[in-house]
TIMINU-451763 format. One record per residue: x, y, z of N, C-alpha, C, CB in turn. Coordinates in Angstrom, 3 decimals. Glycine has a CB too. Example, Ala and Ser with C-alpha at 12.3 -4.5 7.8 and 13.67 -1.06 7.14 Angstrom:
<tormars>
     n_c1     n_c2     n_c3    ca_c1    ca_c2    ca_c3     c_c1     c_c2     c_c3    cb_c1    cb_c2    cb_c3
   13.190   -5.690    7.800   12.300   -4.500    7.800   13.200   -3.300    7.800   11.308   -4.473    9.046
   12.850   -2.250    7.080   13.670   -1.060    7.140   12.900    0.030    7.870   14.084   -0.598    5.725
</tormars>
This chain:
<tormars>
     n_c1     n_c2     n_c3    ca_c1    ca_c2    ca_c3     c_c1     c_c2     c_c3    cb_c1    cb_c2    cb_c3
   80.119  100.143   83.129   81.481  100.161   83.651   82.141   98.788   83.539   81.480  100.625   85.105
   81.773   98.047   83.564   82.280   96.473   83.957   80.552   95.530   83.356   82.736   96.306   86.370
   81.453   94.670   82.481   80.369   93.321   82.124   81.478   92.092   82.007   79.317   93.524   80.338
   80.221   90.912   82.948   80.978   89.996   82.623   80.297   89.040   81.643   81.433   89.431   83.754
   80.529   88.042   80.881   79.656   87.063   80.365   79.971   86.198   80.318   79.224   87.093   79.478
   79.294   85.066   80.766   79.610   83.484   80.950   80.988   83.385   81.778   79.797   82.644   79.356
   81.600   84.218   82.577   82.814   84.136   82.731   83.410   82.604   83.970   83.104   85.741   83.203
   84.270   81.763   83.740   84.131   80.687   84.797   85.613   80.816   85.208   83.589   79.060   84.256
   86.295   80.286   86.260   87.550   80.316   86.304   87.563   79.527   87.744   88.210   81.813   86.128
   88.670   78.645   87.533   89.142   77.369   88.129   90.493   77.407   88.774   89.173   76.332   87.103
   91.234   77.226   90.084   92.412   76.786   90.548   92.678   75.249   90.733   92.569   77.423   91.698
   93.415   74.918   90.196   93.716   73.482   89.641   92.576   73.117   89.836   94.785   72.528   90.239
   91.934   71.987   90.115   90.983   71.110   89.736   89.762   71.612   90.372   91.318   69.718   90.078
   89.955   72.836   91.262   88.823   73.302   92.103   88.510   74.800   91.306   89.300   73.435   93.916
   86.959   74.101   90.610   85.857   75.407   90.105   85.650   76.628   91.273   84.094   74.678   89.813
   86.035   77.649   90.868   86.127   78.551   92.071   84.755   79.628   91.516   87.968   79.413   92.277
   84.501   80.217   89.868   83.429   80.439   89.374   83.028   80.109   88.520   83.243   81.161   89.296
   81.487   80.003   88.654   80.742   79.473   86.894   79.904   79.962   86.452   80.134   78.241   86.605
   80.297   80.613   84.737   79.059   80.987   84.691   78.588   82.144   84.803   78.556   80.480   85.336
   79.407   83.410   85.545   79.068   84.772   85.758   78.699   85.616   84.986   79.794   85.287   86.170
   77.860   86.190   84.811   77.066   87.446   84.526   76.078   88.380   84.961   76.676   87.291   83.838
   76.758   89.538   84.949   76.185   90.366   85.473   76.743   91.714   84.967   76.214   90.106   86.764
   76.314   92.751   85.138   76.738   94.655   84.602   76.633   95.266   85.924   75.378   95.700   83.316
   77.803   96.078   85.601   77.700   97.453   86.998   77.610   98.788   85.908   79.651   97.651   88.388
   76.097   99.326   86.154   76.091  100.691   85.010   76.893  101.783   86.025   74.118  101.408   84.453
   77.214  102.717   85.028   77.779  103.617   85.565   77.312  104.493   86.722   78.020  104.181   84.711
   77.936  105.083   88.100   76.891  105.898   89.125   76.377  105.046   90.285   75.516  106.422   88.318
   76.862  103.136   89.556   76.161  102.602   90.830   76.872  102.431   92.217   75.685  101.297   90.512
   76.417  101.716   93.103   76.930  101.229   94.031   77.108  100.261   94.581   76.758  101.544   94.499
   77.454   98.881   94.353   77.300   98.173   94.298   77.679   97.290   95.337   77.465   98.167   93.469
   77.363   95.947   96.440   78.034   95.421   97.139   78.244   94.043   96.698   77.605   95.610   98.250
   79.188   93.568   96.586   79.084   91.940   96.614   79.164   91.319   97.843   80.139   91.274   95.853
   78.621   90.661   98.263   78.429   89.498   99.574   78.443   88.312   98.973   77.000   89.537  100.502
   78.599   87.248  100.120   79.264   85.725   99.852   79.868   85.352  101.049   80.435   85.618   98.661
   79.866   83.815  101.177   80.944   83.154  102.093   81.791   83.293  101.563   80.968   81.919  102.486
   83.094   83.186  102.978   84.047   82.665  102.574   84.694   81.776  101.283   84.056   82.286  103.340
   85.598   81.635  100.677   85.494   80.781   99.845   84.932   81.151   98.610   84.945   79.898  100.341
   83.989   82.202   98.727   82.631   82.165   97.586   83.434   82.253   96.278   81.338   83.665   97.698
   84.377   83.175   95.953   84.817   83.502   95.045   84.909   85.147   94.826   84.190   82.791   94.243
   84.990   85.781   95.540   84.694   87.481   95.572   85.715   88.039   95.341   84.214   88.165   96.822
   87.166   87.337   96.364   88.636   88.071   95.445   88.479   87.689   94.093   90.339   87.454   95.914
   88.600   86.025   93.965   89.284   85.919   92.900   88.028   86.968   91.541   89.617   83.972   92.688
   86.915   87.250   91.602   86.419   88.175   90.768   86.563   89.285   90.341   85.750   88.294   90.924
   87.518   89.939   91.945   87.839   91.143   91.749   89.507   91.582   91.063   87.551   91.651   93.096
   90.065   89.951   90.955   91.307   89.929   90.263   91.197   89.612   88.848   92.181   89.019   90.866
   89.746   89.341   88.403   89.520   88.920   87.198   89.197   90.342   86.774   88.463   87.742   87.011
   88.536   91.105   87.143   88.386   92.543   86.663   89.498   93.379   86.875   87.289   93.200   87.281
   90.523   93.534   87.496   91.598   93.800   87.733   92.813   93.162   86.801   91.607   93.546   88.959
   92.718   92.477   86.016   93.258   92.186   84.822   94.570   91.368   85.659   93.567   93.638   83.726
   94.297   90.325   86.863   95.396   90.230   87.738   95.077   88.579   87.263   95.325   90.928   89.568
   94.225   88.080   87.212   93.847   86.506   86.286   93.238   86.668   84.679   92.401   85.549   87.223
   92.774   85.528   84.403   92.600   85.277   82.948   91.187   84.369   83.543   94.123   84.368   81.916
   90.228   84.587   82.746   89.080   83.458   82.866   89.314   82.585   82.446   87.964   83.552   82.424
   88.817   81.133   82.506   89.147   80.051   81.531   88.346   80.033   80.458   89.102   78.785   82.066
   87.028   80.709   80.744   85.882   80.972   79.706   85.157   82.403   80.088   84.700   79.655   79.755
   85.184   82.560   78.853   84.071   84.036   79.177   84.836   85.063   78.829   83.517   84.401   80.874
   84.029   86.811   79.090   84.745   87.839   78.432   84.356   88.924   79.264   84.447   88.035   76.923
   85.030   89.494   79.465   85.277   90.740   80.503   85.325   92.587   79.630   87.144   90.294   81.335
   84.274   92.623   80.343   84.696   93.946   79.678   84.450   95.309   80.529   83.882   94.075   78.315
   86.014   95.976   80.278   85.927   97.354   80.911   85.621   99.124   80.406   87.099   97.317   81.388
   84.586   99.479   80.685   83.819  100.797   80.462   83.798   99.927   78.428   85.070  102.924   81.029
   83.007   99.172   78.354   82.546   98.576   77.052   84.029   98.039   75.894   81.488   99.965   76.278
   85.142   98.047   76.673   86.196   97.378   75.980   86.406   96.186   76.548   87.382   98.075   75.929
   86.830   95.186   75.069   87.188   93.896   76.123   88.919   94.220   76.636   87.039   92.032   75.075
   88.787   93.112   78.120   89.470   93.598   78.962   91.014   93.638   78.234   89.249   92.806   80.256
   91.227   92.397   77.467   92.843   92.191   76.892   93.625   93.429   76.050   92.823   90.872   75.761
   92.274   94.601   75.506   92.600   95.622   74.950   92.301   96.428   75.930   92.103   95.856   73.774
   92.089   96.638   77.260   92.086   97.938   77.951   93.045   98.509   78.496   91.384   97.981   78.776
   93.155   99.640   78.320   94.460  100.364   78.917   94.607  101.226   79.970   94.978  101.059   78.092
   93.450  101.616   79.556   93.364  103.243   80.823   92.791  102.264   81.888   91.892  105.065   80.376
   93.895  102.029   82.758   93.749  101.733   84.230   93.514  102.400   85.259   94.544  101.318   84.608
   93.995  103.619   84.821   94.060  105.355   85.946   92.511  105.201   86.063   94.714  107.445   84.962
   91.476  105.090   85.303   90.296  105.225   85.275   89.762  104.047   86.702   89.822  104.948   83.635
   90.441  103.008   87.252   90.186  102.395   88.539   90.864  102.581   89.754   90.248  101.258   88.399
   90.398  102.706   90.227   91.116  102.857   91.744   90.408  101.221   92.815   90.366  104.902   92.649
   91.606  100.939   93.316   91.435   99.673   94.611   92.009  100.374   95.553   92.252   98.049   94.483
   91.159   99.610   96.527   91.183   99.970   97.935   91.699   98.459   98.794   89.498  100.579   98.398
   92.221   97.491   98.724   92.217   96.248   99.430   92.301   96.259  101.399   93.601   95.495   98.706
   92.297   94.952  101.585   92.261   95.066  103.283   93.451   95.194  103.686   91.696   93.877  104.112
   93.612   96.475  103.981   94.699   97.360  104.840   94.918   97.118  106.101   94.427   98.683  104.913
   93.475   97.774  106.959   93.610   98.266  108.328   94.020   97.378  109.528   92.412   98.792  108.644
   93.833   95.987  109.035   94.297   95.022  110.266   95.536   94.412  109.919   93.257   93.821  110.620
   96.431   94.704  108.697   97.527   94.504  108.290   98.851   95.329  108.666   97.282   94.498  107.174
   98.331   96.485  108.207   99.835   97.775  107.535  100.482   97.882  109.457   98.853  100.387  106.507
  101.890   97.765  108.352  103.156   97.699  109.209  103.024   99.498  109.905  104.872   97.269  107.997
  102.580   99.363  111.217  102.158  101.077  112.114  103.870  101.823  111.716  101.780  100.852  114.732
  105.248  100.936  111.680  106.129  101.367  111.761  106.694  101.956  110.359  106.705  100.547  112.405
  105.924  101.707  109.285  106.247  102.369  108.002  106.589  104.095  107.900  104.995  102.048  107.134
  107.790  104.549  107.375  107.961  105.847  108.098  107.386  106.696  107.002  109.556  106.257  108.582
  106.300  107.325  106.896  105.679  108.137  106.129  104.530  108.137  106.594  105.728  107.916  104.898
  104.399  110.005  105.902  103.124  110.737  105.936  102.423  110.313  105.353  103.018  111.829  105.655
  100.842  111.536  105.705   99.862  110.664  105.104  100.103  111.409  103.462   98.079  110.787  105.955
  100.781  112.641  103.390  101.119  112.954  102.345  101.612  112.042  101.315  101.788  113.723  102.577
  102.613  111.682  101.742  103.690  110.687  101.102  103.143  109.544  100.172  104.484  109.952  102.276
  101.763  108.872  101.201  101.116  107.314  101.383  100.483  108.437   99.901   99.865  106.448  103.286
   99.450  108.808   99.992   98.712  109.579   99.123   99.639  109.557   97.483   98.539  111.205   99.923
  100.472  110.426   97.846  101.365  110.784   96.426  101.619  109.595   95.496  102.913  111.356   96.794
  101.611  108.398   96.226  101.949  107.125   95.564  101.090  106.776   94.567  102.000  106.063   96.432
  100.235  107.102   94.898   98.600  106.757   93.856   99.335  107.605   92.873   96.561  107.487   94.454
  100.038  108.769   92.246  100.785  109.127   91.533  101.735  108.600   90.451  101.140  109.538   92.141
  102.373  107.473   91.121  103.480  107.506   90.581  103.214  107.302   89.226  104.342  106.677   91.133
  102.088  106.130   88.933  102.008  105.437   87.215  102.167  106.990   86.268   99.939  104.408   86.759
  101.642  108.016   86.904  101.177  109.061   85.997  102.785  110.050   86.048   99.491  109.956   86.701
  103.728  110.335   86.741  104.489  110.671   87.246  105.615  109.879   86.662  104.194  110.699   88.419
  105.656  108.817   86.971  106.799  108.385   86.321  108.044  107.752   88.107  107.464  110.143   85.094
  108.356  107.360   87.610  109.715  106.993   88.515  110.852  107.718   88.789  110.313  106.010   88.064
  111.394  108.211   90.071  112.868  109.006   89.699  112.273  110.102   89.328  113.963  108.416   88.470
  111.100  110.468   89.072  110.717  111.752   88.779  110.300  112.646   89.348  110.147  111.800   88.193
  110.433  113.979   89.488  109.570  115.238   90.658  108.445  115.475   90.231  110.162  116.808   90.848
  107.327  115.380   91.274  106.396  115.635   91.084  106.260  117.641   90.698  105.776  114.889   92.253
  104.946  117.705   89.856  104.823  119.011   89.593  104.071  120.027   90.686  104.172  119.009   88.353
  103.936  121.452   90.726  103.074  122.130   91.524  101.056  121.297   91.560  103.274  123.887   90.741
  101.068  121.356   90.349   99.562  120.382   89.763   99.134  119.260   90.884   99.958  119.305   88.082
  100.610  118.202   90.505  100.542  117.021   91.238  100.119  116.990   92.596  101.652  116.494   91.210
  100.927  118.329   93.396  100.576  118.065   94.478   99.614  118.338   94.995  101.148  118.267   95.017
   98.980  119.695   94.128   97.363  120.242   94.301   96.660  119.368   94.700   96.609  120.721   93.135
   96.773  118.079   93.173   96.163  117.068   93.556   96.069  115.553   94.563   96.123  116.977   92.745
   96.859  115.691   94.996   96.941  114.807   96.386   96.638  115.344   97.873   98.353  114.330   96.503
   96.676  117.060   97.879   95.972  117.912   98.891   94.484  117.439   98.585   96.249  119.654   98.698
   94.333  117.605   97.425   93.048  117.989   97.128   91.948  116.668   97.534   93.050  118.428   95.504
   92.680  115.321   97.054   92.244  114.194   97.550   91.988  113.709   99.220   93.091  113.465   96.973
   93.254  114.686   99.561   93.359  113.914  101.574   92.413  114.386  101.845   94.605  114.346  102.966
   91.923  116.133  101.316   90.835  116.621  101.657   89.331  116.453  101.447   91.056  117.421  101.430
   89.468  115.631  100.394   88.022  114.952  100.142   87.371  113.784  101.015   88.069  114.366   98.802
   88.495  113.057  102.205   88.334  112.211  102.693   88.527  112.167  103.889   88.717  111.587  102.224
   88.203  114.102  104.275   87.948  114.437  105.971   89.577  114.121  106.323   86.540  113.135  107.014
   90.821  114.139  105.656   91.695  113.854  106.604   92.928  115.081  106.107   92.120  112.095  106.582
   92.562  115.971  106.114   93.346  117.469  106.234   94.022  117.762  107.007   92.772  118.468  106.340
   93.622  117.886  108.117   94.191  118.120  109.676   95.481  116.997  109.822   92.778  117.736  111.029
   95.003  115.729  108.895   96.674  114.942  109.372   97.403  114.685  107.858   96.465  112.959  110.377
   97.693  115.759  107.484   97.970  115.798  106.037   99.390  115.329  106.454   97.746  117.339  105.099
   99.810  115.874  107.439  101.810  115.622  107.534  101.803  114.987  108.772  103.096  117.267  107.659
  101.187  114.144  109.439  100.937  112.937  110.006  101.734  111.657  109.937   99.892  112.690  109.618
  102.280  111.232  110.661  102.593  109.442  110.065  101.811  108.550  110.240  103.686  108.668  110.611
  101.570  108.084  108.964  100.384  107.391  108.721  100.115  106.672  110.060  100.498  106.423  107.471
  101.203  105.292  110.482  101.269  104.784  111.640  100.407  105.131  112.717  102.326  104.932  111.957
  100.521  106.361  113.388   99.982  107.234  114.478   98.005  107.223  114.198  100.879  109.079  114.239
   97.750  106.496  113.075   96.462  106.704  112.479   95.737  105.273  113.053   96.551  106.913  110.668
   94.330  105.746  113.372   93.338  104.623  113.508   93.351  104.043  112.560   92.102  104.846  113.754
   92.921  102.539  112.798   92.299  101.940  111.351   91.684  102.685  110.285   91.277  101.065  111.591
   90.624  103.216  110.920   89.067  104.139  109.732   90.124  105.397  109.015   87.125  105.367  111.155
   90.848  105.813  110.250   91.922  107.015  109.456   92.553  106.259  108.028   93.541  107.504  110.691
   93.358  105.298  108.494   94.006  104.508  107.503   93.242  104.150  106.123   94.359  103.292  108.172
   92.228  103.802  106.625   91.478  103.314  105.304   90.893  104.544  104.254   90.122  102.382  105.825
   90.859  105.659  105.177   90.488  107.174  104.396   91.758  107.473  103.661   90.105  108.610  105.535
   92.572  107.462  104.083   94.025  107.864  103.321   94.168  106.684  102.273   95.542  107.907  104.487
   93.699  105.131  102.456   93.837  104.535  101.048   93.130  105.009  100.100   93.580  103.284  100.969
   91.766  105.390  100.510   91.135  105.434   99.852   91.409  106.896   98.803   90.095  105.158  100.588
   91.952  108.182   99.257   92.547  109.387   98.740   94.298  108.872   97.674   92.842  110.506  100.431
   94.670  108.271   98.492   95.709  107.142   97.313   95.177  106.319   96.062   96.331  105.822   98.167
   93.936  106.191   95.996   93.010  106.302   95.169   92.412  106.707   94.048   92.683  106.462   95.485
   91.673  107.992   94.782   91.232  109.251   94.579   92.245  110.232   93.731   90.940  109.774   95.917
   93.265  110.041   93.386   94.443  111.467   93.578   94.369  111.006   91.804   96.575  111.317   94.902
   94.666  110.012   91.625   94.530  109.923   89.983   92.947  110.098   88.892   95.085  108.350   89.736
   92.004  110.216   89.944   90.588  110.829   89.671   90.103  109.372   88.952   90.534  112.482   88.530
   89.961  108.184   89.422   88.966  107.322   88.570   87.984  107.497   88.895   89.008  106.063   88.505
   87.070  107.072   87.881   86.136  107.025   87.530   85.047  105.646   88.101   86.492  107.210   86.302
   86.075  104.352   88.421   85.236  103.455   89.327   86.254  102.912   90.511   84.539  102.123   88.404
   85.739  102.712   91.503   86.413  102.416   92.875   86.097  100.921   93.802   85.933  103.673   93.794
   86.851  100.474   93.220   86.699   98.700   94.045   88.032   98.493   95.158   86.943   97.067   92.516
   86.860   98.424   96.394   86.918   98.116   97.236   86.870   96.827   98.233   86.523   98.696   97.228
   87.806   96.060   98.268   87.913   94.612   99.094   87.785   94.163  100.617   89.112   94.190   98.876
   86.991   94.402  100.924   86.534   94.147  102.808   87.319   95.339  103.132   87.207   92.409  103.905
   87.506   96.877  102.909   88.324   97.726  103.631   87.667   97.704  104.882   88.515   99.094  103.050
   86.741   97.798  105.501   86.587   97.809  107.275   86.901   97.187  107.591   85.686   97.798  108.058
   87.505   95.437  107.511   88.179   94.669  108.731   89.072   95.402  109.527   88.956   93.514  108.305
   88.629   94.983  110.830   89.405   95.671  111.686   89.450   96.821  112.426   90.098   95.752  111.271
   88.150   97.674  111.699   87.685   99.035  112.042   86.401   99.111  112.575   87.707   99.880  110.951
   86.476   99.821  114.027   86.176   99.864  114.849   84.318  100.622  114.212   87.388  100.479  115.746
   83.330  100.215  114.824   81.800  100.515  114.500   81.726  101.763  113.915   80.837  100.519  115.733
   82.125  102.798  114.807   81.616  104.416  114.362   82.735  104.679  113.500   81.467  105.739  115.708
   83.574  103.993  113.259   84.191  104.389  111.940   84.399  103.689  110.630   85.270  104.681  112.198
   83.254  102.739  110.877   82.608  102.114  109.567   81.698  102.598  109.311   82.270  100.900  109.475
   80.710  103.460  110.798   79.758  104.134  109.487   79.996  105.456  108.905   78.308  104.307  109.883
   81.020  106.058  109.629   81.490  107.542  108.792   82.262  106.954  107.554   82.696  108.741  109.815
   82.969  105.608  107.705   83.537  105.180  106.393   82.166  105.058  105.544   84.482  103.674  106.488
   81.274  104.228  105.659   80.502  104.160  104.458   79.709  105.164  104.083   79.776  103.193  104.461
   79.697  106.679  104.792   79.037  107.463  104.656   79.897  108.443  103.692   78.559  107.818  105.869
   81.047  108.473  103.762   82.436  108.435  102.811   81.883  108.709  101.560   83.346  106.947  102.738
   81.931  106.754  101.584   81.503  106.360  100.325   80.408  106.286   99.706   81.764  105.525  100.178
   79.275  107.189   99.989   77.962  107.489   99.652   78.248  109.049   99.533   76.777  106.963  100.767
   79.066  109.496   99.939   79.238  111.131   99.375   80.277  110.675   97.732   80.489  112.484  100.979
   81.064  109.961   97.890   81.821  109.884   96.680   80.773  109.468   95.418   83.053  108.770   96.906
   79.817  108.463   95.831   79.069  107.813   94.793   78.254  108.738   94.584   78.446  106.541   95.027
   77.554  109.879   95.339   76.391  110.344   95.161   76.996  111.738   94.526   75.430  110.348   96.512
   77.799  112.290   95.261   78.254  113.712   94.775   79.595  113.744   93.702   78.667  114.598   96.182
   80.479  112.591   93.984   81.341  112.697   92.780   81.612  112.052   91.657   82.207  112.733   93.044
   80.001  111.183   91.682   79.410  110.537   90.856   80.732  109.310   90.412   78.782  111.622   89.706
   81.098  108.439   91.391   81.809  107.436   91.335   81.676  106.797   91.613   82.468  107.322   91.496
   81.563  105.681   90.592   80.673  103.903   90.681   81.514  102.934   91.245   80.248  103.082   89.053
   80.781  102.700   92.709   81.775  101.753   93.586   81.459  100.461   93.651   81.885  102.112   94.971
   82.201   99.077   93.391   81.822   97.989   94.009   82.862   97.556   95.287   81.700   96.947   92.915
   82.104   97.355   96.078   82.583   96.761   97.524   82.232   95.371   98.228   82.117   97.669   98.473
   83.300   94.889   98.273   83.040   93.550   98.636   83.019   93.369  100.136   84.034   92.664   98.020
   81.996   93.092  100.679   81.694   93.151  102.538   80.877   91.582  102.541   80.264   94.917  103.287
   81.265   91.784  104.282   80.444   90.973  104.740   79.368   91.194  105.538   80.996   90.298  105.183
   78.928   92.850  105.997   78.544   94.128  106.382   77.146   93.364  105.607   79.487   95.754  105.807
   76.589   92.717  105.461   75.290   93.127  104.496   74.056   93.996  104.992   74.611   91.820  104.044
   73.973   94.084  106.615   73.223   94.980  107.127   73.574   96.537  106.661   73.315   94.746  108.534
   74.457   96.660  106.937   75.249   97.929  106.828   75.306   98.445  105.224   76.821   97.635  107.438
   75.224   97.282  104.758   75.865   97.814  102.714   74.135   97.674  102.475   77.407   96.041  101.198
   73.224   97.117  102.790   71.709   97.889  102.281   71.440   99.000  102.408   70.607   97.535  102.782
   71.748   99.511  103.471   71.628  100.775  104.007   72.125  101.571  102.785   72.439  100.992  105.393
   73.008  101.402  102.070   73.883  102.730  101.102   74.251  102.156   99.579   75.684  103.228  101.953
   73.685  100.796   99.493   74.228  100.480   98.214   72.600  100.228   97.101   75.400   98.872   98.470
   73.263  100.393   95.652   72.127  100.643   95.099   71.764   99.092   94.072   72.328  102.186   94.261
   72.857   98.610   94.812   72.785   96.897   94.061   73.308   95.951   94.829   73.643   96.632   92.657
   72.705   94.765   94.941   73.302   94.373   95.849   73.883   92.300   95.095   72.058   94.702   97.360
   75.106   92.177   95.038   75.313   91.128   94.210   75.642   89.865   95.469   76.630   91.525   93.010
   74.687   88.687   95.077   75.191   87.667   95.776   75.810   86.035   95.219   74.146   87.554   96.585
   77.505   86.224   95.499   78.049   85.177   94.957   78.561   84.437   96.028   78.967   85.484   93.993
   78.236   82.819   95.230   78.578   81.964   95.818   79.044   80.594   94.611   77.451   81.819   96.846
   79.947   81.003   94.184   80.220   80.569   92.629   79.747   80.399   91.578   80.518   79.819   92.461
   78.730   80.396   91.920   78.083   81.045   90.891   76.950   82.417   91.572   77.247   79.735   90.026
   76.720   82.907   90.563   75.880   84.471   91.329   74.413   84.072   91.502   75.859   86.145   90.137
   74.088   83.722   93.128   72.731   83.704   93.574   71.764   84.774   93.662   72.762   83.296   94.636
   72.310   86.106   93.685   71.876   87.014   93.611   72.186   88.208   92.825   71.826   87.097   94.460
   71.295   89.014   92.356   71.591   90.634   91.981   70.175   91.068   91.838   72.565   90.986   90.434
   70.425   92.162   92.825   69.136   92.930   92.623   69.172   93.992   93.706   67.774   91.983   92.737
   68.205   95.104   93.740   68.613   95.935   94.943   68.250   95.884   96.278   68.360   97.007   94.741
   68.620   96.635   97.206   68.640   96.152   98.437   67.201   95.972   99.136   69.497   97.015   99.164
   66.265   96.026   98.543   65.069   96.248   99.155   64.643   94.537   98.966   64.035   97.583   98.359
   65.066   94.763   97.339   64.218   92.860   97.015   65.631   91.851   98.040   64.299   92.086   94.211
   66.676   92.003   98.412   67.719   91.484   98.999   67.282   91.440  100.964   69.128   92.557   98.430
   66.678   92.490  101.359   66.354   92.619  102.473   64.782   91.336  102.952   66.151   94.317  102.486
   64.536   91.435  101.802   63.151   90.296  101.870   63.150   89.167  101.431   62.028   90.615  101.235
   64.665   88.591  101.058   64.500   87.212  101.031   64.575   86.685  102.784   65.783   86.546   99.956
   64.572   85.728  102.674   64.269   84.417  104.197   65.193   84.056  104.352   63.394   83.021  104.209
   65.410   83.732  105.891   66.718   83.015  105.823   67.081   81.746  105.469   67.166   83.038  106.792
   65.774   81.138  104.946   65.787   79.436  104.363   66.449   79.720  102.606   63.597   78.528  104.324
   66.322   81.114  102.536   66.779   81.518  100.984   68.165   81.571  100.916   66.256   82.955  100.451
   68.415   82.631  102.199   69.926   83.165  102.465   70.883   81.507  102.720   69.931   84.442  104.236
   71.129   81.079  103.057   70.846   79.425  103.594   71.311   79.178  102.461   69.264   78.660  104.022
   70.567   79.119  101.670   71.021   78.315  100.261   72.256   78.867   99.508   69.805   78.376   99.143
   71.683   80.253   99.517   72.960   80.912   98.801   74.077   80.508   99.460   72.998   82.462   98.768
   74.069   80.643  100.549   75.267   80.789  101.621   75.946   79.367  101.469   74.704   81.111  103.364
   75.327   78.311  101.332   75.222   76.977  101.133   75.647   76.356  102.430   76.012   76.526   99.952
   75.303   76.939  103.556   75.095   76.831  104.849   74.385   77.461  106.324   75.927   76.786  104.905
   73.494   77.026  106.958   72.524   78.223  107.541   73.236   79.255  107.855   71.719   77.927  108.782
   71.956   79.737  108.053   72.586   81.613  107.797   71.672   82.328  108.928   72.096   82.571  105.779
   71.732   83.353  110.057   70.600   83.633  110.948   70.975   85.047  110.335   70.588   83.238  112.779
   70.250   85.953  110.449   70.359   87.733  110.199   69.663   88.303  111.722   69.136   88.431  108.475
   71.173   89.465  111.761   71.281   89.654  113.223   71.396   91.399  113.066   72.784   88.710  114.040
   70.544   92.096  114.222   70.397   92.994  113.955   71.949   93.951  114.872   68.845   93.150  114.202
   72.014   95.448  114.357   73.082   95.978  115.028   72.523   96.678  116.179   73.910   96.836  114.179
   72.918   96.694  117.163   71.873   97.412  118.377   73.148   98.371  118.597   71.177   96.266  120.065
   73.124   99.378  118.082   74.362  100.439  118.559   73.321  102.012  118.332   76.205  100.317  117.173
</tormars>
């Protein structure tokens, strides 16, 4: 789905990555973790065709990135839930249909099809019952299910996700990530998610990437669960304690 190679990229005089490589095969699940700082947006704007590397080459589902087109094939999810204006006047219908428009067009009516498919999405993401809802009136975890079906509605094929739980409350981070282990497992859609959750993203992810400008880690969650915290520490490039969830 995504390769990077040698990829480095710099904001004025400050190296932000160096050096990156790594593959997400298709089906996986992937989490990236990191400090602050580490570099995790700006990676996910480099695959998002939203920067330019200064070195290196990007490539999406095996095209390099400067020739890729089919974008419909990604869906983002960014940090919503401790942001969005509650007073925005629309349904969750409405919020949904938007994931539409590239395919739809502008000024344009949507078809009988179209809307199948934006039912069809709210409903994949447990949120049916507030189909004609204002969004507003919605919990965080609600909110982040309806981005995530705004998403969903154009059917990609990989789904990157940027800290969507800030802000969302415990039991609806784990029905959120349980979500996203029905999407990866049953609708066979290869997610990377960028958290700081790392307890929580072993539990459900099938790779687990650790950047800190350059990538200290990749591997799956089992060999990730057994490094030390004199290891984690380093990566982190500041101590690090691992704390358990008692809920």
């Amino acid at each position: 789905m995504i390769t990077m190679k040698d990829v480095s990229f710099h904001y004025e005089n400050k190296d932000v990555l160096k050096n990156i490589n790594f593959e997400i095969p298709r089906g996986a699940f992937m989490g990236l973790v990191g400090p602050n700082g580490g570099g995790k947006t700006t990676l996910i704007k480099l695959i998002l065709g939203l920067l330019k590397p200064d070195k290196g080459d990007i490539f999406l589902f095996g095209e390099p990135i400067h020739k890729f087109k089919a974008w419909n094939k990604i869906g983002f999810v960014s940090q919503k839930s401790n942001s969005f204006n509650k007073g925005f006047p629309a349904t969750v219908y409405e919020v949904v249909s938007m994931g539409l428009t590239a395919k739809i067009g502008y000024f344009k009516f949507p078809t009988k099809r179209h809307k199948q498919k934006v039912l069809h999405a709210i409903d994949q993401v447990g949120m049916k019952e507030y189909t004609y809802e204002n969004i507003g009136n919605l919990s965080g975890g609600q909110q982040q299910r309806v981005f995530i079906a705004r998403s969903l509605v154009s059917e990609p094929e990989l789904l990157i996700l940027d800290e969507p739980t800030v802000g969302v409350d415990y039991e609806n981070v784990q029905r959120f990530y349980e979500l996203l282990h029905d999407l990866n497992t049953k609708k066979n859609i290869t997610l990377l998610l960028v958290t700081h959750d790392t307890g929580t993203m072993t539990e459900y992810a099938t790779d687990i990437v650790c950047l800190n400008q350059t990538l200290h880690f990749h591997g799956d969650p089992e060999a990730y669960c057994s490094l030390s915290e004199t290891e984690l520490s380093k990566f982190y490039g500041h101590p690090v304690n691992l704390v358990t969830h008692e809920h």
